[in-house]
C-alpha positions as MATLAB code, in Angstrom:
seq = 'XXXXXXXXXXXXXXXXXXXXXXXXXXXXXXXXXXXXXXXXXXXXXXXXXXXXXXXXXXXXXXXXXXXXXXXXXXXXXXXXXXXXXXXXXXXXXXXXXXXXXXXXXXXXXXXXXXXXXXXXXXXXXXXXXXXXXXXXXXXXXXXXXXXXXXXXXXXXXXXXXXXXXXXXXXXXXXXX';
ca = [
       8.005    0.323  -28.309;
       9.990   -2.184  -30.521;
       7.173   -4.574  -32.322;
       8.794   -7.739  -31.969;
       6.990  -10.730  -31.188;
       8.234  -10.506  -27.738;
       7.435   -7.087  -26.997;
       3.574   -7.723  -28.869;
       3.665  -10.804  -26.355;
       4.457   -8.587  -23.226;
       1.784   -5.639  -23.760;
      -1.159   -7.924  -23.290;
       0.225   -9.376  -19.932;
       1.257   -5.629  -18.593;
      -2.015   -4.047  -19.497;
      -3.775   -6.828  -17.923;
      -1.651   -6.831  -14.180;
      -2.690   -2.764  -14.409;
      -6.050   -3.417  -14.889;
      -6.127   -5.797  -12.458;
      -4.086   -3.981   -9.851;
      -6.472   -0.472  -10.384;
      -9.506   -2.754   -9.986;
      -8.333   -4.498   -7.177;
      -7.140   -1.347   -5.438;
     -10.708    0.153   -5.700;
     -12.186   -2.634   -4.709;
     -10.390   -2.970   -2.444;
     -10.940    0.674   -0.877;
     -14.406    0.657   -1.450;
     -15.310   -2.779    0.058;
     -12.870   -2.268    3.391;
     -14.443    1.366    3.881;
     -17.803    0.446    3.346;
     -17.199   -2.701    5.737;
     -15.269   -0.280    8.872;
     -17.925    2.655    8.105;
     -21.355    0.269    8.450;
     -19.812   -2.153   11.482;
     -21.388   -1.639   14.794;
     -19.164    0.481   16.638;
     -18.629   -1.820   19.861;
     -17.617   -4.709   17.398;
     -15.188   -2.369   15.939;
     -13.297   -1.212   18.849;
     -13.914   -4.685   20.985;
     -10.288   -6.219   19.880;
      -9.026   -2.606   21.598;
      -9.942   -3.594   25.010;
     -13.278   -1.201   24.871;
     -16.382   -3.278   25.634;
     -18.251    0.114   26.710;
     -18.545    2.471   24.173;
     -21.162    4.919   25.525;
     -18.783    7.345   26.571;
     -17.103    7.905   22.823;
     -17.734   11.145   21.288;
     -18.799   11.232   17.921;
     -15.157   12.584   17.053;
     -13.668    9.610   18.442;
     -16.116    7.096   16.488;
     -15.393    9.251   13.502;
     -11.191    9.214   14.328;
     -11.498    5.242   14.733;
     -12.936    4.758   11.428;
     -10.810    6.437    9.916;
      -7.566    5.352   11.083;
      -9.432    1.502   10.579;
      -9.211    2.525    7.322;
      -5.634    3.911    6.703;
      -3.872    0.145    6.400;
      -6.153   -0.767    3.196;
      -6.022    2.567    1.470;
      -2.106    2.653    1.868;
      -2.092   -0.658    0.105;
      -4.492    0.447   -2.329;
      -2.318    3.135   -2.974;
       0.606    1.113   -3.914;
      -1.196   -1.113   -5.926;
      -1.780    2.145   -7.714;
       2.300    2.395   -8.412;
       2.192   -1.041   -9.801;
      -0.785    0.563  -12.691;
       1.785    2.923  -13.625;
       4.848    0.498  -14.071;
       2.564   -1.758  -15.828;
       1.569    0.852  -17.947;
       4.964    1.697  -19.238;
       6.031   -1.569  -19.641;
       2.774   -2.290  -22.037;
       4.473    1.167  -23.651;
       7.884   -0.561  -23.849;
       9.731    1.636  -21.563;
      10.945   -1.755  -19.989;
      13.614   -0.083  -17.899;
      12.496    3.382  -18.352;
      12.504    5.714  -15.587;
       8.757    5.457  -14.852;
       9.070    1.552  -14.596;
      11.500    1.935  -11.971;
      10.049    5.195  -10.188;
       7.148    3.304  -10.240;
       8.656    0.104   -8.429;
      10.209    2.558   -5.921;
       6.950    4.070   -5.248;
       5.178    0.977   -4.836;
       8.226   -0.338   -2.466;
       8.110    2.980   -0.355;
       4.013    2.825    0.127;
       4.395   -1.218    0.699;
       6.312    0.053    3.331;
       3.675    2.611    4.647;
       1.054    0.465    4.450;
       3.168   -2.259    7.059;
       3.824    0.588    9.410;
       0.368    2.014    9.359;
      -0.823   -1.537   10.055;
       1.152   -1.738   12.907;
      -0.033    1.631   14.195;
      -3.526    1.870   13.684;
      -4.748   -0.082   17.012;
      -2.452    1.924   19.503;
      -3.474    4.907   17.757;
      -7.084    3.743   17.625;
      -6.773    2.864   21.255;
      -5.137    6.261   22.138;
      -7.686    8.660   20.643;
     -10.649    5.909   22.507;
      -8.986    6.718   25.628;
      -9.179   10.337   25.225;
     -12.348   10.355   26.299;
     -11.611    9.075   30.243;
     -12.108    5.578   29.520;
      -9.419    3.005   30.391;
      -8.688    1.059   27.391;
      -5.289   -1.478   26.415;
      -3.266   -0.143   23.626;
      -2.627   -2.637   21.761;
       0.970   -2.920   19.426;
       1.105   -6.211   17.599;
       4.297   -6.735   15.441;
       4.358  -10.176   14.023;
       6.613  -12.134   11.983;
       4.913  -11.343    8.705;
       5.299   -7.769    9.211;
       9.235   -8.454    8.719;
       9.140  -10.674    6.297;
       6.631   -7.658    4.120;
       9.300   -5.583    5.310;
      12.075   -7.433    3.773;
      10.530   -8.205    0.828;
       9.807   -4.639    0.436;
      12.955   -3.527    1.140;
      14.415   -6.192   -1.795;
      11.969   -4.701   -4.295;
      13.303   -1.168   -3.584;
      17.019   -2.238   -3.711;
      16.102   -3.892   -7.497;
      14.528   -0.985   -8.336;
      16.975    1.582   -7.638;
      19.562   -1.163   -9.188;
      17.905   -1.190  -12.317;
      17.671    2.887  -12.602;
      20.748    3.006  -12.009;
      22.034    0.050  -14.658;
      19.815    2.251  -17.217;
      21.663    5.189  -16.214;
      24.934    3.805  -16.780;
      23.346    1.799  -20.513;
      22.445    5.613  -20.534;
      26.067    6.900  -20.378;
      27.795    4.697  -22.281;
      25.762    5.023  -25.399;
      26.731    8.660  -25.314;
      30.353    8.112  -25.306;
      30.401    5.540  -28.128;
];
């Protein structure tokens, strides 16, 4: 890392968006967890079409919880790849190949965490209905979801752009 004032400027703000990506991530885990695994299980699966839950096995109730879960811990998870870009940018490795692996991973599990989103109630609704109950399965795809998705899908394309710009810089050092 070059000790300029601009690069003694930059450390402070990287190291702070990690920390406050990590923390938010388990926070964020923790609190949604604790919330799904402590709710009432008819409130839970109410929004699913199941107003009688008598007939759930323990399994199921377990399954649902779980899968409640998934959309929050995805996220978490890529706010996770941000900690490590952050971290080499505080480094210095501005375009290094952890910066931008990083952005790709966070792009790729921004991703996951849309689709999981958007499949956690059918699936929820599916394993409820396992159990000979009649249920609605429920597949909700809004406008938002696209919009995360394209926004995604632009912070992948910079991503791999910039790897790839480095690679060249890369290149044409070694010829000169």
């Amino acid at each position: 890392m070059t000790n300029s004032r601009e690069s003694r400027r930059i450390r402070p703000i990287a190291l702070a968006g990690a920390w406050a990506c990590g923390l938010f991530a388990v926070a964020l885990s923790v609190s949604t967890c604790a919330y799904v695994w402590t709710r009432p299980f008819p409130e839970l699966v109410a929004p699913l079409g199941f107003h009688s839950v008598g007939h759930a096995g323990d399994w199921q109730i377990v399954g649902v919880r779980a899968l409640a879960c998934g959309p929050t811990l995805a996220a978490a998870a890529a706010l996770l790849a941000a900690v490590a870009g952050f971290r080499a940018i505080a480094a210095g490795r501005y375009f290094g190949e952890t910066t931008t692996r990083s952005l790709i991973r966070l792009s790729i599990l921004c991703a996951a965490a849309i689709v999981v989103s958007v499949a956690t109630p059918p699936a929820s609704s599916i394993l409820m209905s396992m159990g000979g109950s009649e249920g609605h399965v429920v597949l909700s795809v809004g406008s938002g979801h696209g919009i995360a998705l394209v926004f995604t899908l632009t912070v992948y394309l910079l991503a791999w752009l910039l790897r790839e710009a480095a690679r060249i810089e890369r290149e044409n050092n070694e010829i000169v």
